[in-house]
Every structure is written in C-alpha cells, then in structure tokens.
TORTORNU-111713 format. One record per residue (C-alpha): residue number from 0; x, y, z. Coordinates in Angstrom, 1 decimal, decimal comma. Layout:
N
    k      c1      c2      c3
  NUM       X       Y       Z
...
// end
This chain:
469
    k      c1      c2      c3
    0    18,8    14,3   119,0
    1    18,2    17,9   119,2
    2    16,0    18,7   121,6
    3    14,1    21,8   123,4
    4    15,1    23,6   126,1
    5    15,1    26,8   127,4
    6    17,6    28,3   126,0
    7    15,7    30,6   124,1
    8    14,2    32,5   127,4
    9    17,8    32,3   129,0
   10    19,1    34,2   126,0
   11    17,0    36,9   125,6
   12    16,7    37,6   129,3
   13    20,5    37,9   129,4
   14    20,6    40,0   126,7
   15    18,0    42,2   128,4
   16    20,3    42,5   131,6
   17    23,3    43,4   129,1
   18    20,7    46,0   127,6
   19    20,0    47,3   131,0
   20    23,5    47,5   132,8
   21    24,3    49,6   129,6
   22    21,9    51,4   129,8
   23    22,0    52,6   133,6
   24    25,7    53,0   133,3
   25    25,5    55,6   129,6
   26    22,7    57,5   131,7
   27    25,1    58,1   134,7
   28    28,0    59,5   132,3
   29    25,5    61,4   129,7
   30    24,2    62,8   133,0
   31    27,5    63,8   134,7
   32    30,3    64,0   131,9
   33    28,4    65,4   128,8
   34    26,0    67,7   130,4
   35    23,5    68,5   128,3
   36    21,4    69,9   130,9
   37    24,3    71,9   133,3
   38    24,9    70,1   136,7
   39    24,9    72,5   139,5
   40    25,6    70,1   142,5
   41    28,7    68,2   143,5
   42    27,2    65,1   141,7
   43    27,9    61,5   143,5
   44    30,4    58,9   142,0
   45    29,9    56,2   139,5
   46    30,8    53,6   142,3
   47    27,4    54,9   143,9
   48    25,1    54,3   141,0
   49    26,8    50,6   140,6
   50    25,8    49,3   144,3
   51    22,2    50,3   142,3
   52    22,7    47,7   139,5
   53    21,1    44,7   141,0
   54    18,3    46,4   142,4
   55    17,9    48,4   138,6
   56    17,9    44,3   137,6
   57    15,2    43,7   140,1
   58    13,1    46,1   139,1
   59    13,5    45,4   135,1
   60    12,8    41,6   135,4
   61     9,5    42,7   137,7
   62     8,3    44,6   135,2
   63     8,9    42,8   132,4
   64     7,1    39,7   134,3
   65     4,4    41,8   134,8
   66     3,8    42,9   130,8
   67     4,9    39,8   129,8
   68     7,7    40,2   128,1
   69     9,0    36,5   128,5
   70     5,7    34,6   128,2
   71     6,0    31,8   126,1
   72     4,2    33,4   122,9
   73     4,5    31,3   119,5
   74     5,1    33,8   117,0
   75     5,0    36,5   119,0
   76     6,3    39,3   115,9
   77     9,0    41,6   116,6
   78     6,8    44,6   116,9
   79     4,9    43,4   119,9
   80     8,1    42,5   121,6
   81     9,1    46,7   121,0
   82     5,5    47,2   122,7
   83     6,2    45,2   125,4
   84     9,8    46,7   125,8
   85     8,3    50,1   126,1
   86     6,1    48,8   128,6
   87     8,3    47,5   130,6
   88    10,6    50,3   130,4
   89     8,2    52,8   132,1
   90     7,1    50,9   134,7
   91    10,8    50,2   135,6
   92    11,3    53,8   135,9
   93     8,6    54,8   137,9
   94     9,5    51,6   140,0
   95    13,2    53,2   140,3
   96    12,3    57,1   140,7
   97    10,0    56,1   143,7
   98    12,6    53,7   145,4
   99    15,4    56,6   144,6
  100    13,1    59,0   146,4
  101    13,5    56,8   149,8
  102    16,9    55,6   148,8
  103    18,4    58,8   149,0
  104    16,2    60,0   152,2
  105    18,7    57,6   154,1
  106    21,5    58,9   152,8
  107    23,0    56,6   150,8
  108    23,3    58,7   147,5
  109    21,9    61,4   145,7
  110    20,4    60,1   142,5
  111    19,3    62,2   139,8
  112    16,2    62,7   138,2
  113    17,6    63,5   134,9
  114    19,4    60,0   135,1
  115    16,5    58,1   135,4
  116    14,8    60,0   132,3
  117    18,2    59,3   130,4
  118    18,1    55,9   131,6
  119    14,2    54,9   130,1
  120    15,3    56,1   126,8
  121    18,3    54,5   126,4
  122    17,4    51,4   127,5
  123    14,7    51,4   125,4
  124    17,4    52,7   122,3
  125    20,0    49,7   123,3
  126    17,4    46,9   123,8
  127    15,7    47,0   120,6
  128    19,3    46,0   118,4
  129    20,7    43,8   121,4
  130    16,9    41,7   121,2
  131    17,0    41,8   117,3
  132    20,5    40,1   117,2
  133    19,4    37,6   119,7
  134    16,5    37,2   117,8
  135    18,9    36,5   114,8
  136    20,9    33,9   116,9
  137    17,7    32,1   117,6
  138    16,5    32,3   113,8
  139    19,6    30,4   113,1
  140    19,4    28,0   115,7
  141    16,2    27,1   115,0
  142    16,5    26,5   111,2
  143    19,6    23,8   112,0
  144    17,5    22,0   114,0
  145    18,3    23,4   117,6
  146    15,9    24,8   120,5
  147    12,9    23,0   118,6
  148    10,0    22,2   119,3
  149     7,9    18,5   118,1
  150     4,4    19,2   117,2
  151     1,6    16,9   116,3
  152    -1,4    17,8   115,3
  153    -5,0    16,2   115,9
  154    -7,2    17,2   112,7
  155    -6,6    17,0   108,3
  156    -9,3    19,5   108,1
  157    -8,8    23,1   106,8
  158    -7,8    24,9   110,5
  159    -5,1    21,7   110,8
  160    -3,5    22,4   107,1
  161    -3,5    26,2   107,8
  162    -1,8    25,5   111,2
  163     1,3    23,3   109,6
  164     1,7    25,3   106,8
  165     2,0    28,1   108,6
  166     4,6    26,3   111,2
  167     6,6    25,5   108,3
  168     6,7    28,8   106,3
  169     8,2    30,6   110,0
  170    11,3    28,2   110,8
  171    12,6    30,8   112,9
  172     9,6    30,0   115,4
  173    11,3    26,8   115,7
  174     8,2    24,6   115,5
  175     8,7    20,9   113,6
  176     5,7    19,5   112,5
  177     6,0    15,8   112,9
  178     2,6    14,8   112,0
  179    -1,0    14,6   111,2
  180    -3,6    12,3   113,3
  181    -6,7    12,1   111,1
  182   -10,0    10,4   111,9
  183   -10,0     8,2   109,5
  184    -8,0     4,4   109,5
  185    -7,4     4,9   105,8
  186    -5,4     8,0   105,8
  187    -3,2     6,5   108,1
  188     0,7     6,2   106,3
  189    -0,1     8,9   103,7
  190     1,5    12,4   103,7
  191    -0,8    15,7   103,8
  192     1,8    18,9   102,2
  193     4,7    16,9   102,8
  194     3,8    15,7   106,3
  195     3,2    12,3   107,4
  196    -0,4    10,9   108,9
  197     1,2     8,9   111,7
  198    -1,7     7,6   113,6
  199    -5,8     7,7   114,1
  200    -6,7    10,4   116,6
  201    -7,6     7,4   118,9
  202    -4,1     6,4   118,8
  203    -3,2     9,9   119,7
  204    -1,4     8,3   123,5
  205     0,8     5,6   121,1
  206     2,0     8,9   118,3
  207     3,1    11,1   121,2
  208     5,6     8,7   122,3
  209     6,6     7,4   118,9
  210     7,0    10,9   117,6
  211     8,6    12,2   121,2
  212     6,1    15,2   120,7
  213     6,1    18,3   123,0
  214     2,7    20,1   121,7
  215    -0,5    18,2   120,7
  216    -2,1    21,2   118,4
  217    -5,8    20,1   118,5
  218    -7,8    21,4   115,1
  219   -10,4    19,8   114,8
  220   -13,9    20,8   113,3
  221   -16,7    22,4   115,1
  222   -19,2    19,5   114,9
  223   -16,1    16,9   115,9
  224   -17,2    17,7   119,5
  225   -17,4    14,2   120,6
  226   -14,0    13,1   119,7
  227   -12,4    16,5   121,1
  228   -13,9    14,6   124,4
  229   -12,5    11,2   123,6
  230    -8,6    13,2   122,8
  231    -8,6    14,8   126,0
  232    -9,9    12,0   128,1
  233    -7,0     9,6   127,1
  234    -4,5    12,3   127,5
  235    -5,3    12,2   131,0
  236    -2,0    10,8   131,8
  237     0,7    12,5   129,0
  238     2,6    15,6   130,0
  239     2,5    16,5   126,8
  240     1,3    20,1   126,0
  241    -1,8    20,7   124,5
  242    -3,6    23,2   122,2
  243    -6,7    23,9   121,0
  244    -6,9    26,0   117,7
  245   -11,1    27,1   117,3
  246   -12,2    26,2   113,8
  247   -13,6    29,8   114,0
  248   -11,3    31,5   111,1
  249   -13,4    31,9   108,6
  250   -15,6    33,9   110,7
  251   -12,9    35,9   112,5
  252   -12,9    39,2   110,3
  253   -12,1    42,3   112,5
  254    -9,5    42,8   115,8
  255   -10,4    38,8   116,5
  256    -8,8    37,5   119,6
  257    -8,7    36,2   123,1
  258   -10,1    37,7   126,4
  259    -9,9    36,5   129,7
  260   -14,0    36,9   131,7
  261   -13,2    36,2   135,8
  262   -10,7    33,6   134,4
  263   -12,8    32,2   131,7
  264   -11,4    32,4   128,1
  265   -13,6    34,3   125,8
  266   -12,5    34,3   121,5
  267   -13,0    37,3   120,4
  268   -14,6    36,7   116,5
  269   -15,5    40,6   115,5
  270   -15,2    43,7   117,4
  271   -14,2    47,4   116,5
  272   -10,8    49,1   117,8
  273   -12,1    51,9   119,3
  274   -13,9    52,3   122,5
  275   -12,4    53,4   125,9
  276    -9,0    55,4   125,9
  277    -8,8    54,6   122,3
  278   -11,8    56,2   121,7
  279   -11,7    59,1   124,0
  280    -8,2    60,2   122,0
  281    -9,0    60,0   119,0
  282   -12,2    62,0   119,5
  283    -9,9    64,7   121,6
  284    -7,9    64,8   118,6
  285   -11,0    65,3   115,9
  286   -12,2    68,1   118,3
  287    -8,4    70,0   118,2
  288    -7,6    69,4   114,8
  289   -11,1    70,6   112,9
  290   -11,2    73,4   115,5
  291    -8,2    74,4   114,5
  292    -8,5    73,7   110,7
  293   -12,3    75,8   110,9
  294   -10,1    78,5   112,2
  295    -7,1    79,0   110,0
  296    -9,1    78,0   106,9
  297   -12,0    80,2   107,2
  298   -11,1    82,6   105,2
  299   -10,8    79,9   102,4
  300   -14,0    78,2   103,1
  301   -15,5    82,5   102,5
  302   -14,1    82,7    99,6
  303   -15,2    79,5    98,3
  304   -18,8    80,7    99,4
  305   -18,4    83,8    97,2
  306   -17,6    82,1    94,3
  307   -20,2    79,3    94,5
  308   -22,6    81,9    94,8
  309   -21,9    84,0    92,2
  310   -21,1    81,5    89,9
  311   -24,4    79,2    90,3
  312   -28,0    79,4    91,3
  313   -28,6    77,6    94,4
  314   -27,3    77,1    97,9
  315   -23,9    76,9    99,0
  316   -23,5    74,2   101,1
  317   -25,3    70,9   100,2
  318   -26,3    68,0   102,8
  319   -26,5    64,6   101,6
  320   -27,4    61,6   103,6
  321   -24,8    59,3   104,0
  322   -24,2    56,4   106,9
  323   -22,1    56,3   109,5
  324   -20,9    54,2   112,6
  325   -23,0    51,2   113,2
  326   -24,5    52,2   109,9
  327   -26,6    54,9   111,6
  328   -27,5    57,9   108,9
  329   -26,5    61,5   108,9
  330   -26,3    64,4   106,6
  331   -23,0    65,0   105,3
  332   -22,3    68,6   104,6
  333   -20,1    69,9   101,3
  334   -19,5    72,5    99,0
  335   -22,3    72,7    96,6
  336   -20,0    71,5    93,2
  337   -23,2    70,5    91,0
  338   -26,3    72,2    89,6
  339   -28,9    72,8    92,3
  340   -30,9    69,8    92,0
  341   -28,9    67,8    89,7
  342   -30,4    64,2    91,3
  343   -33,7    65,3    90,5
  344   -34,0    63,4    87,2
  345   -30,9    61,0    87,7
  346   -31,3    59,7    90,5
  347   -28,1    58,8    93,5
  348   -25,4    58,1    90,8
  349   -21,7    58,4    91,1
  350   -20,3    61,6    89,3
  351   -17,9    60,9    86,1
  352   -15,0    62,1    84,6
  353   -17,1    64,2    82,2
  354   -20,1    64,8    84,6
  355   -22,0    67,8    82,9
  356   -24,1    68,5    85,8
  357   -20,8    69,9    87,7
  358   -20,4    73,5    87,7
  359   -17,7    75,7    87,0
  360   -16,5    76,0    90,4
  361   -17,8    73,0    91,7
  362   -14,9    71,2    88,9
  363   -12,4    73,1    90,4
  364   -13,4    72,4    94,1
  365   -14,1    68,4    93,5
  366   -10,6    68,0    91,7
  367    -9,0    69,9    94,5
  368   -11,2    68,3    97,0
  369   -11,9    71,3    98,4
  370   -15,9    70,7    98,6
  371   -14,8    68,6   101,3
  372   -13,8    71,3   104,0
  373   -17,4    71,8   105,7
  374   -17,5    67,8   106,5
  375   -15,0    69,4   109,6
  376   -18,6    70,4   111,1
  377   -19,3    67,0   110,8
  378   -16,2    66,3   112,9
  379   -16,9    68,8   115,2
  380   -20,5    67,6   115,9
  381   -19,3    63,9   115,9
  382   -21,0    62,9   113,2
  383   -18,0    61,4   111,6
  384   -14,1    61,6   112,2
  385   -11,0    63,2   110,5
  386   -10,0    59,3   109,3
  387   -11,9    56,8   108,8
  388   -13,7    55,0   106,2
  389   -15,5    57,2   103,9
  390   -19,1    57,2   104,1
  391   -21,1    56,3   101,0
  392   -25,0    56,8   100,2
  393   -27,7    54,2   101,9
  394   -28,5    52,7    98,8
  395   -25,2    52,1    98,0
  396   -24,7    50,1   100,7
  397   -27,5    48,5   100,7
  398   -26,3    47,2    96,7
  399   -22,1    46,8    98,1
  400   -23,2    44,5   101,1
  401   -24,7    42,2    99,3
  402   -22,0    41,7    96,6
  403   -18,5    42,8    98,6
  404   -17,7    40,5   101,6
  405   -16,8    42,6   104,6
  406   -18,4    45,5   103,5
  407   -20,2    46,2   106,5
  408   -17,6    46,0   108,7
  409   -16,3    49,1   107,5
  410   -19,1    50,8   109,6
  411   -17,6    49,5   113,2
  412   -15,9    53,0   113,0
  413   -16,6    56,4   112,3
  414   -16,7    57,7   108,7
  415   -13,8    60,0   108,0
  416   -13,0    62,9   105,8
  417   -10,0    60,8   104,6
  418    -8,6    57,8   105,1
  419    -6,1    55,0   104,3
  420    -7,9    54,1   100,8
  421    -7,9    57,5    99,9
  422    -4,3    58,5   100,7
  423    -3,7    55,3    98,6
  424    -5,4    56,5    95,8
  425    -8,3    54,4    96,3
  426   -11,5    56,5    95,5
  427   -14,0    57,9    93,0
  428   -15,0    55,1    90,6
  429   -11,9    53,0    91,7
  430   -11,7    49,1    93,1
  431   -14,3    49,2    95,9
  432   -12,2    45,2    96,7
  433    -9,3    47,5    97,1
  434   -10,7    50,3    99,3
  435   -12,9    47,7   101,8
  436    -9,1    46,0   102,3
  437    -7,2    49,2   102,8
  438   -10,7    50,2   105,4
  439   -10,4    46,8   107,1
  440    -6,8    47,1   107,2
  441    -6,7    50,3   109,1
  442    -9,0    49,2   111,3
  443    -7,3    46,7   112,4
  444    -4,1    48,4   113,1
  445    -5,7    51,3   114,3
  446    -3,5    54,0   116,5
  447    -3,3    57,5   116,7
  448    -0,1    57,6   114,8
  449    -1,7    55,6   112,2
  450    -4,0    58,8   112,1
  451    -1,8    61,2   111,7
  452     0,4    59,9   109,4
  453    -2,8    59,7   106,9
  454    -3,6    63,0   107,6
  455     0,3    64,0   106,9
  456     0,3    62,2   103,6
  457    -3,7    63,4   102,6
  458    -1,8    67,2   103,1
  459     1,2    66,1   101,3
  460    -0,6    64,1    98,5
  461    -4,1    63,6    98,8
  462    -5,0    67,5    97,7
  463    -5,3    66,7    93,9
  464    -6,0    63,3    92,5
  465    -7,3    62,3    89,2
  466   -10,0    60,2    90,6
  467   -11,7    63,3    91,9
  468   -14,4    64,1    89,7
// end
C-alpha cells in the first residue's frame, strides 16, 4: 500500500540546500573572478567562504522556519512559495551580513559585502527552477499514487461536495478522497461524484480505521452544531488529523481568510486590501505620480481650457457628485465636454454614442479621455486614487446594488481615474457583470505593481477607446 510520509518536506528542503550551496559558491566567483564591480583588496580564498557553508545552511533553514516556508499548507500555489522564498532570502542575508560583521572582527576572514548582495539574488534566481522541478517530481509522485494522503470527509452538504471536488481536480496536492460520512442511515453504500458514503457520521471512529484515513475534513452545515460536538467527542481517542472547513463560502466575497487574535482563530469573511503599509504606499505613490503628471501636463490641461472656452458657453471644469470609499460622496472634477447644463431637462443619464448634448471639443476630449485630467486634483486631495474602481453617480448605485451582487463591495477602496476594467476595455455602456469582476478581482490581488502595470497599459492603450462617448 502506498502510504504518506514525509518525503515531500525532505525533498524540497534538500533541494533548497542544493539552491543555497549554489548560490553562496556563484556569489564568491561572480564576486572575485568576474568582477563586475573592480576588487581593490587582496580578496580571501574560496576555501575561506566554504568553512561558511553550514553556518549559510543555518541561517537559511532559520529563516525559512520563521516565514514558513515548510509549513504543511494544502495547496499552497506556486506563487506564494516565490513570496515566501523572497522572504526568506532577506532575512538570511541580513542574518549573514551581521554575523560577517563579527566573523571577520576575529579574524577569521574578510567577507565581502558585495558577496552577500550577489548571494540574495542568486539564491533567489536558482531556487525558484530547482523548487519548480521538485515540485514536478512531487506532481508525478502524487498522481501514481505515492506520498498521498487518505481523506474522509464528515458532511454531503454543499461545503463537503466543493471540498472533494476540488481535492480531485488538484492530484498534484496528493489528496485521495476515500469517502463521504453523511447524516443520514440511508445514504449509507451510495456514491456522491464518484465517491463512496462509507459510514453515518456516528460511525465516524469504525470509517477511520476501515478507510486507514489520515485527515477527517469536517464540512458540516452551520445549524449541524450539535453533531459537530458528537464528531469531536468520540474522536477523543483517534490520532487521526482533523479539519474543520466553515460553511461560510457563500458569504466570503472580498480578501476572506484566517487571523490569529492572542491565539484565537478569527475567519476573516470581507475586508478591503488596503490599510497600513499598503495603504500608506499606495497613497505615497498617488501623491508623486499626479504631482508629477499636474506638472508636465499643465500646459495641456491650458490649452484644453482655451479651447473649451472659446468653443462653448459655460464653465470649464465641471464637478459632479460621485461616491467614493465606504460609499462616502465627493465631487468629481472634469473637463466640461457637454452643454452647460445639459442634465437640466434629462436628468443623471449615461452619455451615448450619438449624445447631441456633447460639444465640439467636449467629443474630442471624451473620446480621448482627456476630460479626465483634472480628476488628478482629486488624487491629490485624496478624494479618489490613480487606480481603482471608477466611481459612478449616487443614484446609480443606489439602482446597481440592488440588481448586481457585489456591487458594493467595489467601494472598500478608493475610486480611481483608471483601473483594471477600464484597461480591459470595460466601460461606457459596457457589461457592468464584467467591470464589478475585473473591480473585485483587483481588489483582491491588490499590489503596487498590480498598479503600475494598469497605469502602463492605460498610457499604452487606454488613451482612445470606442466606448468613450
């Protein structure tokens, strides 16, 4: 019988010391024999830097512990192992430079700075492939049976069908789901997706050791309470690991999760992606970047004046309200592109291809999205961001929240000038299903390079688009 182990742990933590050893030994001889930066000293030998090796080990593993970078995750996805990597990485090297600093105060050699600056890139360059192809071996493993794990799971409700079918679309997680337990007697010998309901949950003691299980999933329903109690008070004596998956998913929508309170476990259902760090860089980054663009597109933005001026009565700039984060109002500033007053009779309508109330100018300026520029004293004043969500009139979202589901959540973050809808082509009289899932979905992955790589393609692309009317 193939069976579990930890093999899986052993692999990639060797792998990690191969990545490493490489690593500190290509620093030493980019340092020393290729000289991109010019070495002015007698430099030490390679023999010197080798005695170094374990405690380089020492200090990878610590800090790898301490990101956890070999906690047992299930499904942990490649990108969050990169993360972790990185983590690690940095910490390793600040571990090294300050045990350097003493090591060579008594004597024992002269390491260089440069090295250690060589060495946290490229052990972050040779990690990544050496993890993937480990990664690979373990895929393969794990789909012919080996280094897998036996699962049962308490619960035929929703939560409990989501959890095995998700265990058997990722093999390579190496997860076998050998059964259901279901509440009722009758169920008992029939098959739920292709997987067999070996026992009552009361029998849950008698299926572990039929089934030689090594995770209990637990998914039951929120008002099955009372036999959550009865499960865990007979497993009293199993070694057997156990899991509890919240029926909470159809009400986690945004950044849901899991959060430690003085050691009690808090599930996270909704909550927006920016606030501390997060939120102090991205707002140092709306203050540089419409400071900057106020200043080298001013003399645009004066001749844009001129000409609505001349070309139509009324004011230049127009102010509309629109809401922004936690649905709190404020007046949006653009180009004036319609005739002064155009609402008046109308109403708050969207503008259309053929819109007669547009003026000359004001064409030219919505197709180029040029009325746009002032929004940057929004920026500036905090009022809304450089990406985000675009903001949309109160009594529009007073009619899309009723009718879209997760409209609202769009409002968790500042409105932006663009955004990841737009860049898509998602705006003007467009799918509003398709711009609240490209919103919720950069919300959720928010990062400052997701940022900048909307504003890259909104300069690249996102100048003229044929929903702009």
């Amino acid at each position: 019988m193939k069976r579990y182990t930890h093999f899986a742990a052993t692999l990639l933590a060797i792998t990690d010391l191969v990545s490493v050893t490489a690593a500190w030994a290509a620093a030493f001889f980019l340092r020393f024999f290729v000289e991109i930066i010019p070495v002015v000293k007698t430099y030490p030998t390679f023999p010197s830097y080798l005695k170094f090796v374990p405690i380089v080990w020492a200090a990878w593993f610590f800090s790898a512990r301490l990101v956890g970078l070999y906690r047992p995750e299930m499904g942990r996805p490649f990108g969050l192992w990169t993360k972790q990597h990185l983590q690690a990485a940095t910490v390793a090297v600040i571990l090294l430079t300050a045990l350097t600093f003493f090591y060579r105060e008594f004597a024992f050699a002269r390491f260089s700075r440069v090295v250690m600056a060589y060495f946290w890139v490229l052990v972050i360059v040779f990690s990544g492939p050496a993890r993937g192809v480990a990664l690979v071996i373990l895929r393969r493993m794990r789909r012919r049976g080996y280094e897998v794990r036996r699962i049962l799971i308490a619960g035929t409700g929703e939560v409990g069908r989501d959890l095995c079918r998700r265990m058997q679309e990722r093999g390579e997680f190496g997860l076998e789901v050998m059964g259901f337990l279901s509440d009722r007697r009758e169920d008992v010998g029939m098959t739920l997706d292709g997987v067999p309901i070996v026992g009552q949950i009361e029998d849950v003691r008698e299926a572990i050791r039929k089934s030689l299980a090594d995770q209990l999933f637990i998914a039951l329903p929120l008002d099955a309470s009372d036999r959550l109690k009865r499960v865990l008070e007979s497993l009293g004596e199993e070694t057997i690991d156990i899991k509890v998956v919240p029926d909470f998913l159809r009400y986690m929508k945004l950044n849901a999760g899991i959060e430690d309170f003085d050691g009690l476990p808090v599930i996270r259902l909704r909550e927006g992606p920016l606030y501390g760090w997060n939120n102090l860089v991205k707002r140092a980054m709306d203050v540089v970047l419409s400071g900057l663009a106020l200043i080298f597109l001013s003399p645009l933005m004066f001749v844009i004046s001129l000409a609505i001026k001349f070309t139509s009565k009324g004011p230049v700039f127009y102010r509309q309200e629109r809401m922004g984060l936690d649905r709190v109002p404020f007046q949006m500033i653009k180009f004036r592109s319609m005739q002064d007053g155009a609402e008046n009779e109308t109403g708050a309508v969207w503008a259309s291809a053929d819109d007669p109330r547009r003026t000359r100018t004001g064409s030219l300026l919505r197709k180029m999205s040029l009325d746009e520029l002032p929004q940057l004293f929004n920026v500036l004043k905090g009022e809304m961001s450089l990406v985000g969500p675009r903001p949309e009139r109160p009594v529009f979202v007073e009619q899309f929240q009723r009718s879209v589901p997760g409209y609202v959540l769009r409002h968790k973050v500042k409105a932006g000038i663009t955004g990841w809808a737009q860049v898509n082509g998602w705006r003007g009289q467009t799918s509003l299903e398709k711009r609240i899932e490209c919103d919720l979905y950069y919300m959720e992955h928010w990062s400052l390079w997701f940022d900048l790589k909307i504003i890259w393609l909104t300069l690249r692309r996102g100048v003229l688009n044929r929903h702009a009317y």
